[in-house]
C-alpha positions in Angstrom: 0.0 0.0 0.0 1.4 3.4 -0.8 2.5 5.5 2.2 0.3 8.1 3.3 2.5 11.4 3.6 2.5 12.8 7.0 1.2 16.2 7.6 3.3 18.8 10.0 4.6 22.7 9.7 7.4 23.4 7.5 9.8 25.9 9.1 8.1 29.1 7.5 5.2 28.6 9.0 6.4 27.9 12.1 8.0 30.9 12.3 5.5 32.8 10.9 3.4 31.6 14.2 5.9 32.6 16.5 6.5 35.6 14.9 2.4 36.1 15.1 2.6 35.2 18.8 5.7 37.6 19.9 3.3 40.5 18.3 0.3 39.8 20.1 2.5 39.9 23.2 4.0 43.2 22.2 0.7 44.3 22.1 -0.8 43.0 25.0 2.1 43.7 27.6 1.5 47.2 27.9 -2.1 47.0 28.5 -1.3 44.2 31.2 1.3 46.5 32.7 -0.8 49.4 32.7 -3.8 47.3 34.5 -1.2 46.1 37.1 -0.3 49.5 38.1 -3.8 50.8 38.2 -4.0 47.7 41.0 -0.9 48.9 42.6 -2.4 52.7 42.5 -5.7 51.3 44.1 -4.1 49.7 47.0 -1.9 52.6 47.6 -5.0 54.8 47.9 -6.5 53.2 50.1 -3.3 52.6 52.7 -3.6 56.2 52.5 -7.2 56.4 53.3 -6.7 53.6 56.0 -3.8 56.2 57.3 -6.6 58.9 56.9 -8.8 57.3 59.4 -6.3 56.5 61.9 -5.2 60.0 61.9 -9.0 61.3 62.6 -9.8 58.2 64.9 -6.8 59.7 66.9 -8.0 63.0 66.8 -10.9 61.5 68.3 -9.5 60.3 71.3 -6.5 63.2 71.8 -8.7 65.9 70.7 -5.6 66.7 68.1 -3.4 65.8 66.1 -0.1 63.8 67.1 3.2 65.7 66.7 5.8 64.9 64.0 8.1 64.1 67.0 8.6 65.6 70.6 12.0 66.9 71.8 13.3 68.8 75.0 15.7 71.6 75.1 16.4 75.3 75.1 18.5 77.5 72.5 20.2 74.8 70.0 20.5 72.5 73.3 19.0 68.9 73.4 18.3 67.3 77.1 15.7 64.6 75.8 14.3 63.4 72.1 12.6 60.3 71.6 12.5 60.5 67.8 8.8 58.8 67.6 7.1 59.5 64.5 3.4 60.0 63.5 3.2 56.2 62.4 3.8 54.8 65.7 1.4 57.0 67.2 -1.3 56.6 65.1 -0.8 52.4 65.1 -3.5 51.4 67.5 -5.4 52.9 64.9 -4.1 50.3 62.3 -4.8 47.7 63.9 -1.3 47.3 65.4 -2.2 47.8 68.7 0.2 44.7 69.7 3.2 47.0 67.9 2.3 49.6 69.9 2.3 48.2 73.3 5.6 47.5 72.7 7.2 50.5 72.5 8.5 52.6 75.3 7.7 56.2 74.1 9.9 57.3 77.2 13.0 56.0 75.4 14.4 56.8 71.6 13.5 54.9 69.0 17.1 53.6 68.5 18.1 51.8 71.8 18.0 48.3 72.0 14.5 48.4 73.9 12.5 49.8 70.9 14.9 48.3 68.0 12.6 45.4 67.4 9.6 47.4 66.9 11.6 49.8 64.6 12.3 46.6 62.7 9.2 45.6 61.6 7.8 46.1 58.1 4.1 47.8 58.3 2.2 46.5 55.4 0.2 49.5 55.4 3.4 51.9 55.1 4.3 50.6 51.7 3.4 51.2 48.7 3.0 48.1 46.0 4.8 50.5 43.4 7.5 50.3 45.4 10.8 48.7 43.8 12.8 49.0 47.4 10.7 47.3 50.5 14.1 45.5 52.4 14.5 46.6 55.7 17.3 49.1 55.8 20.2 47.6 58.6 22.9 49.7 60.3 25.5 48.8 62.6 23.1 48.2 65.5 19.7 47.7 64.5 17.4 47.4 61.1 14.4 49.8 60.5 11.2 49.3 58.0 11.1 51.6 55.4 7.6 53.7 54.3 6.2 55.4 51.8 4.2 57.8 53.0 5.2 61.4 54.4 3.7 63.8 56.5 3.2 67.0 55.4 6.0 69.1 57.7 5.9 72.9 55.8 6.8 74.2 52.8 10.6 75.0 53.2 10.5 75.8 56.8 10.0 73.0 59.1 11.2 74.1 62.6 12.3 77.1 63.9 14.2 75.5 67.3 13.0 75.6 70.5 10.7 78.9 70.8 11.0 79.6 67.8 8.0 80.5 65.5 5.7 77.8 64.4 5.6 76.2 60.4 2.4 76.6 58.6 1.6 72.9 58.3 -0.3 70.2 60.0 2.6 68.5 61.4 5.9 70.0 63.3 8.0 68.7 66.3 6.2 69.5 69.4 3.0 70.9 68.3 -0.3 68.7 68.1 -2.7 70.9 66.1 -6.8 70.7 66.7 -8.9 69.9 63.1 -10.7 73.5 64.3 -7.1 75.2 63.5 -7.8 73.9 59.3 -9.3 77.4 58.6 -8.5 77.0 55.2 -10.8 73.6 55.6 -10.1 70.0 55.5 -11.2 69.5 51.8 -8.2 72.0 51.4 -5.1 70.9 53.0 -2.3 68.3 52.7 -1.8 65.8 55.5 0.1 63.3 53.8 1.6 62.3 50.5 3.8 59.5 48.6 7.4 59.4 48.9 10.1 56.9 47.3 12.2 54.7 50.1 15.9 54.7 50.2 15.3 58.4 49.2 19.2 60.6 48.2 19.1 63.5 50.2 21.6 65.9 51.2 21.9 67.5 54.9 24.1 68.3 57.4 25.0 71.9 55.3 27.1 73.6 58.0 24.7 76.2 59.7 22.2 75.3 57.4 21.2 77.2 53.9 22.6 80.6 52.6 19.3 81.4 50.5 17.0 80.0 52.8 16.5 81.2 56.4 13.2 83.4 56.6 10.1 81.6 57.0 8.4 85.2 55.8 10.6 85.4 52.9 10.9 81.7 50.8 11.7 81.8 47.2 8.9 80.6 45.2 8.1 76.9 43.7 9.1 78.5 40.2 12.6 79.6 41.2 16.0 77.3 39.9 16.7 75.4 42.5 20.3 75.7 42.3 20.2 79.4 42.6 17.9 79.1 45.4 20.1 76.5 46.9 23.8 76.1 46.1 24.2 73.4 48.5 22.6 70.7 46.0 26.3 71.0 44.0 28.4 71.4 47.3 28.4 72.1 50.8 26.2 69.1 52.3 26.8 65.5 52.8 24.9 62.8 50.7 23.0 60.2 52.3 20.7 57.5 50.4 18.8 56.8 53.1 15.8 58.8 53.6 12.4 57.6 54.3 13.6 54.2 55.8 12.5 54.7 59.3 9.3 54.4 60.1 10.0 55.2 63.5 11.8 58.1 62.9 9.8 61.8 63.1 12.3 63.9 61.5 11.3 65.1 57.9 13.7 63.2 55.9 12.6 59.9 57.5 8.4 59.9 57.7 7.8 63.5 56.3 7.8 65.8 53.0 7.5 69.7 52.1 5.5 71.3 49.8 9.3 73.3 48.5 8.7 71.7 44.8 6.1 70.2 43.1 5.9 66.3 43.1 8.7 64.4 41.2 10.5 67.5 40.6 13.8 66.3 39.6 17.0 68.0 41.0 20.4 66.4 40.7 23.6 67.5 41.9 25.8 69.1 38.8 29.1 65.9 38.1 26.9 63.7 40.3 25.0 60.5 39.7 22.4 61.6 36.6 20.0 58.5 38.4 20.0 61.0 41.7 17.2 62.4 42.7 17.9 64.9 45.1 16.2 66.4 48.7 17.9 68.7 50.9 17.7 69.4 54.7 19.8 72.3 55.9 19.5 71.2 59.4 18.3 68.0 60.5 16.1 69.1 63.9 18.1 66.4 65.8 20.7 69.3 65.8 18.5 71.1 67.6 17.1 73.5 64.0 16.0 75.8 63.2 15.2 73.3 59.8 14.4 74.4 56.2 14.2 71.7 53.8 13.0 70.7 50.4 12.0 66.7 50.6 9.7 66.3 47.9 6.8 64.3 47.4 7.5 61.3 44.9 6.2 58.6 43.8 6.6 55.3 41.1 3.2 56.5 39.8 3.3 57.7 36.0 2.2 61.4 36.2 2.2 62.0 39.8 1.2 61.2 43.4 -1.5 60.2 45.4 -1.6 62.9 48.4 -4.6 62.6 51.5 -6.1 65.7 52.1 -7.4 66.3 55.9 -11.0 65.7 55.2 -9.4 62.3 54.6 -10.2 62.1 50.6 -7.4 60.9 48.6 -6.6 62.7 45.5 -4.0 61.8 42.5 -1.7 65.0 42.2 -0.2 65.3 38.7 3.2 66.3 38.5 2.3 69.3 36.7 0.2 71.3 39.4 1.0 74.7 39.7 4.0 75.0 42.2 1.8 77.9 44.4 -1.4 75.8 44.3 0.9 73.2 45.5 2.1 75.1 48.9 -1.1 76.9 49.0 -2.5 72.7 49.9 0.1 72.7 52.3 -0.6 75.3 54.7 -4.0 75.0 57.3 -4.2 78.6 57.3 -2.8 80.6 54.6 -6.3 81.7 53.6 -5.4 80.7 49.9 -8.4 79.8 47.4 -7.8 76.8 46.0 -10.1 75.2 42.9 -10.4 71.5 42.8 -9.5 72.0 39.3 -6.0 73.2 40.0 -5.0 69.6 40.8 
């Protein structure tokens, strides 16, 4: 009997197929991509909602707000700091009441009574966009990183002891009543994204040459290194901002509204991947503190940012730089549209 010929692909059309196939996944990763991140976005609004709550059901029970941190001292002289940050006070409120417990709010963050707390990763303090979640050790300890800041002031943070008082929600010793918002709650920043493992550059000597007057701050539109010099020289670099969760101090678990989200400053011969913030004076030094630590973000286009009222609201990189700060303050008296942002 003849021999039926068997039937099979020759090599063109086999590689026509796969060449079919590795278009239709060109075409289709993007969109899968795109609906991953809009997952990742969604969760990261609501941590920051879930933050929202915890902030008002602590209100609730202090009748105001929790300090950024809470020092003792007189002139540029420190007798006490504990370093405690808004997130561990407002983690009963999280459901980490056990995490709570265990901290001794008499002592610093960093001695070996509090270090195992300071080491634990807080699901709720990261964002899934996030490309850096490890645990950030030192010599003596290991700290969970977070993404979310605290709104601490435009470029003026802390003024030292007696000094005047920032125009923000948050600031070292000051826990600020919901009735002090007279610019309202649908109008002002509490909180807002920030990347972990953050470059930032600080201990500047005295502190800034162009920056000092908390009546006098040079405006979101100005060059930043004319504003600041120190971004080229002057300040030490650190790559380790916003990874303590523990920690109050602005380059750890706050942001200012200095520049808009995602503004991108480098230093001039440095790394071109750098992405720079700037503290003239850390308050651990005793202040006064101006800095620019920007709000940031792995989002496309901006941040999400959680207003007082405890809406959350995506803030496109391209906001005005003065509607920006005018968010940031509780009682500038600014007028701000909902269509500005």
């Amino acid at each position: 009997m003849p021999r039926t010929a068997s039937r099979g692909f020759t090599l063109i059309e086999l590689l026509v197929v796969i060449a079919i196939i590795a278009v239709l996944i060109a075409l289709l990763l993007p969109a899968v991509q795109s609906a991953r991140e809009a997952a990742r976005r969604i969760q990261c609004t609501n941590n920051l909602k879930q933050l929202g709550l915890a902030l008002h059901n602590y209100e609730g029970v202090a009748a105001a707000l929790p300090p950024s941190m809470c020092m003792k001292g007189s002139g540029a002289t420190i007798s006490w700091n504990n370093g405690w940050s808004v997130h561990g006070r407002i983690l009963p409120f999280l459901e980490q009441g056990s995490a709570f417990n265990a901290i001794n709010f008499t002592l610093r963050y960093n001695v070996p009574e509090n270090t195992t707390i300071g080491a634990q990763v807080i699901a709720g303090f990261l964002c899934p966009s996030e490309i850096n979640t490890q645990p950030r050790a030192t010599a003596t300890a290991r700290y969970g990183v977070n993404n979310y800041g605290w709104n601490m002031g435009d470029w003026y943070v802390w003024g030292g002891f007696g000094g005047p008082s920032n125009a923000a929600p948050f600031e070292l010793n000051q826990s600020r009543t919901l009735a002090a918002f007279s610019d309202g709650l649908s109008n002002t920043l509490v909180a807002a994204e920030v990347k972990t493992y953050q470059p930032n550059l600080a201990n500047c000597g005295s502190g800034l040459a162009n920056v000092g007057n908390p009546a006098a701050l040079p405006s979101p539109a100005s060059d930043p290194y004319t504003v600041a010099p120190e971004y080229n020289a002057g300040c030490t670099l650190a790559t380790t901002g916003h990874t303590e969760w523990v920690d109050g101090a602005v380059h750890e678990t706050g942001f200012t509204t200095a520049w808009t989200p995602n503004k991108r400053i480098v230093r001039s011969g440095g790394d071109p991947r750098q992405d720079l913030d700037l503290v003239g004076r850390r308050e651990s030094t005793g202040g006064p503190t101006f800095a620019a630590v920007t709000s940031r973000s792995h989002h496309p286009g901006g941040v999400n940012a959680l207003l007082a009222d405890g809406s959350v609201r995506f803030v496109k990189d391209s906001i005005n730089g003065d509607a920006w700060r005018a968010l940031g303050t509780l009682r500038g008296g600014e007028v701000v549209s909902g269509d500005a942002y």
